[in-house]
C-alpha positions as CSV (number, residue, x, y, z in Angstrom):
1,X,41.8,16.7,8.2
2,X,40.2,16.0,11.6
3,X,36.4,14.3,11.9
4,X,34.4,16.3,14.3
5,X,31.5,14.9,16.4
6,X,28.7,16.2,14.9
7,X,25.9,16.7,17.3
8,X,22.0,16.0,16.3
9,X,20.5,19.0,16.4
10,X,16.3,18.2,17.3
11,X,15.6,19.4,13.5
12,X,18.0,16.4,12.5
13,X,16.1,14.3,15.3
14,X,12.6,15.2,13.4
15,X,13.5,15.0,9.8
16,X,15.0,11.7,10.6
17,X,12.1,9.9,12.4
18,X,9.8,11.4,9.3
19,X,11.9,9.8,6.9
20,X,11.8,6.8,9.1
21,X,7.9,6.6,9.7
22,X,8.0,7.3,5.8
23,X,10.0,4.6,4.9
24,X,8.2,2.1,7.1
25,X,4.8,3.1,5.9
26,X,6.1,2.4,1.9
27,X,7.3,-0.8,3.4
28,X,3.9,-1.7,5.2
29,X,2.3,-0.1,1.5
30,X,4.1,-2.7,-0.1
31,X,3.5,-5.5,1.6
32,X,-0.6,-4.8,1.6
33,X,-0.2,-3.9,-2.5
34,X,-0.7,-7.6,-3.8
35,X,-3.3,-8.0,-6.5
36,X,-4.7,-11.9,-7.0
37,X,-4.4,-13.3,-10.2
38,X,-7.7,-12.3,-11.5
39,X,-6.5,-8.9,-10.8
40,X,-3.8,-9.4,-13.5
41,X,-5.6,-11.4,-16.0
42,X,-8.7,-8.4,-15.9
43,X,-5.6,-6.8,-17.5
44,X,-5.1,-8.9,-20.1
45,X,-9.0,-9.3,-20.7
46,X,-9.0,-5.5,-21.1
47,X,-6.8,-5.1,-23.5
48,X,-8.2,-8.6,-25.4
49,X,-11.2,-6.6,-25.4
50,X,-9.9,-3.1,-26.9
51,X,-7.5,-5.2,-29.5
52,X,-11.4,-7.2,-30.2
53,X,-13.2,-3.7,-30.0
54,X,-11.2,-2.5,-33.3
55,X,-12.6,-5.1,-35.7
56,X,-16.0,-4.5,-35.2
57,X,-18.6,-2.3,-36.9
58,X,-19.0,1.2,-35.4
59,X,-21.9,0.1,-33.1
60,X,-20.5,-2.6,-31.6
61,X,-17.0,-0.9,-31.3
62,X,-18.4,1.7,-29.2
63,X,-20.2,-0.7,-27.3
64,X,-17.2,-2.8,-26.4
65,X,-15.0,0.0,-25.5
66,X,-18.0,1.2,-22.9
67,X,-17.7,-2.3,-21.4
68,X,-13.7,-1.3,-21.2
69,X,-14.7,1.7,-19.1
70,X,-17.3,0.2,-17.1
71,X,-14.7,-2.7,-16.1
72,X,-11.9,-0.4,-15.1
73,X,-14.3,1.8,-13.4
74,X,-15.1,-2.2,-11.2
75,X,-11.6,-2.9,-10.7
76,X,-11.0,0.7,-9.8
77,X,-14.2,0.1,-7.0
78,X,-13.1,-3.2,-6.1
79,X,-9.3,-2.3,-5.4
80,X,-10.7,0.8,-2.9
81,X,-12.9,-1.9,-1.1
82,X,-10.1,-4.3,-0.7
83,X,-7.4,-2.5,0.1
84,X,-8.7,1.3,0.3
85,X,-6.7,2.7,-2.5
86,X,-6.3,2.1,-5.9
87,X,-2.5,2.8,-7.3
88,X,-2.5,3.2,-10.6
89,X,-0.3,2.5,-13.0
90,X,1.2,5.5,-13.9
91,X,3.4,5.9,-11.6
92,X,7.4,7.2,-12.0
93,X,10.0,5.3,-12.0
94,X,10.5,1.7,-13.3
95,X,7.3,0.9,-13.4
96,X,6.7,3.3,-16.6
97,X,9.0,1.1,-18.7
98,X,6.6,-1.8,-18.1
99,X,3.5,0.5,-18.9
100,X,5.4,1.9,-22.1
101,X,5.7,-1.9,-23.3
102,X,2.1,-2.4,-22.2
103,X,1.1,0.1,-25.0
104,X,3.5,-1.1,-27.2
105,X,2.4,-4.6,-27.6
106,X,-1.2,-3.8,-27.3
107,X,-0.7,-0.9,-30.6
108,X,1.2,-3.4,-32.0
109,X,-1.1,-6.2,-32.2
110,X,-3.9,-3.4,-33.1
111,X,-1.8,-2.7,-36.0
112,X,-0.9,-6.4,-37.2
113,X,-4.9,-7.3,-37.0
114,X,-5.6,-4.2,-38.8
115,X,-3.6,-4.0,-41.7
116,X,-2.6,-8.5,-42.0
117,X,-5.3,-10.1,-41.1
118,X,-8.4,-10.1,-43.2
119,X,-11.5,-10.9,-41.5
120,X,-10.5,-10.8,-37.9
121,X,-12.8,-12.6,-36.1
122,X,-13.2,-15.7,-38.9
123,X,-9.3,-15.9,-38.7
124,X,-7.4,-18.5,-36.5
125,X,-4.4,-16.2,-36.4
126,X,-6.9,-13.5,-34.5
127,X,-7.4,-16.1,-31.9
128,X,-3.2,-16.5,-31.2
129,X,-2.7,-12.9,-31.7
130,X,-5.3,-12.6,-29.0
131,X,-4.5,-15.5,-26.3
132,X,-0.4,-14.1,-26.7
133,X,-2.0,-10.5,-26.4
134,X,-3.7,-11.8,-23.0
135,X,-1.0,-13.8,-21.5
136,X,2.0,-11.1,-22.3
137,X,-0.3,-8.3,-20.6
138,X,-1.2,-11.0,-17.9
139,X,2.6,-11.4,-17.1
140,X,3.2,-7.4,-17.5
141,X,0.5,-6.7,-14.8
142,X,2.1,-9.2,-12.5
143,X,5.9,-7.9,-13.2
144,X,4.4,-4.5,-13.1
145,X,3.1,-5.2,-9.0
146,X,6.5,-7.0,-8.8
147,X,8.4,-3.6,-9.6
148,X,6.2,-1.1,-7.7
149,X,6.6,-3.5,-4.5
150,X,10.4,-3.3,-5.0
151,X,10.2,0.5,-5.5
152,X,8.6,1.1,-2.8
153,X,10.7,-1.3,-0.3
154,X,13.6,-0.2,-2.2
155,X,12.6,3.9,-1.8
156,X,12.6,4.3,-5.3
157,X,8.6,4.8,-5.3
């Protein structure tokens, strides 16, 4: 079988140069897309805060998960003033694995406090369940940025 020369036609020219300008617009995305680190531990803090919100009375419950709202509502402001967009987290790809263990250790830490621990908030174990609560959905906000980037640069985004 002989290889022709296959001639760009000026619809080949045009879809190629989109794709380019898209690609290099995911790769300047990318680049702009890193959070600081508060940005990942307000992560952690939120969910520290919902896996806190559970063992209170009714009152104080719905008064902690309004502070949960009003802080993603801020970081939600604050990433459209720094970088005029917010991306959230929900995105396809890899990046939902990471969310799907984000709600998995966070349900799962719910359900130990609830049904193993006592008295919460006069417990110890509360306290570890807690800090290893923050720092694992610390780390998963950070590997979470790391993945998106890598979509993105990658095309997979």
């Amino acid at each position: 079988m002989e290889s022709e020369d296959v001639e760009m036609t000026e619809f080949d020219t045009n879809a190629k140069a989109a794709l380019d300008a898209v690609n290099s617009s995911q790769a300047r995305l990318a680049e702009r897309m890193r959070w600081p680190l508060w940005r990942h531990a307000a992560s952690g803090v939120l969910m520290v805060l919902l896996l806190a919100g559970i063992t209170l009375p009714s009152g104080a419950s719905i008064a902690v998960s309004g502070l949960v709202l009003l802080l993603v509502f801020a970081i939600v402001r604050d990433d459209k003033k720094r970088y005029g967009m917010f991306v959230s987290g929900y995105q396809k790809g890899r990046t939902g694995w990471i969310i799907a263990i984000q709600i998995a250790i966070t349900l799962g830490a719910m359900f130990y406090v609830l049904n193993h621990i006592a008295d919460p908030l006069g417990s110890p174990v509360f306290y570890v369940v807690a800090a290893a609560l923050f720092v694992g959905s610390t780390a998963l906000s950070y590997a979470w940025e790391v993945v998106y980037r890598a979509d993105l640069t990658g095309g997979r985004a």
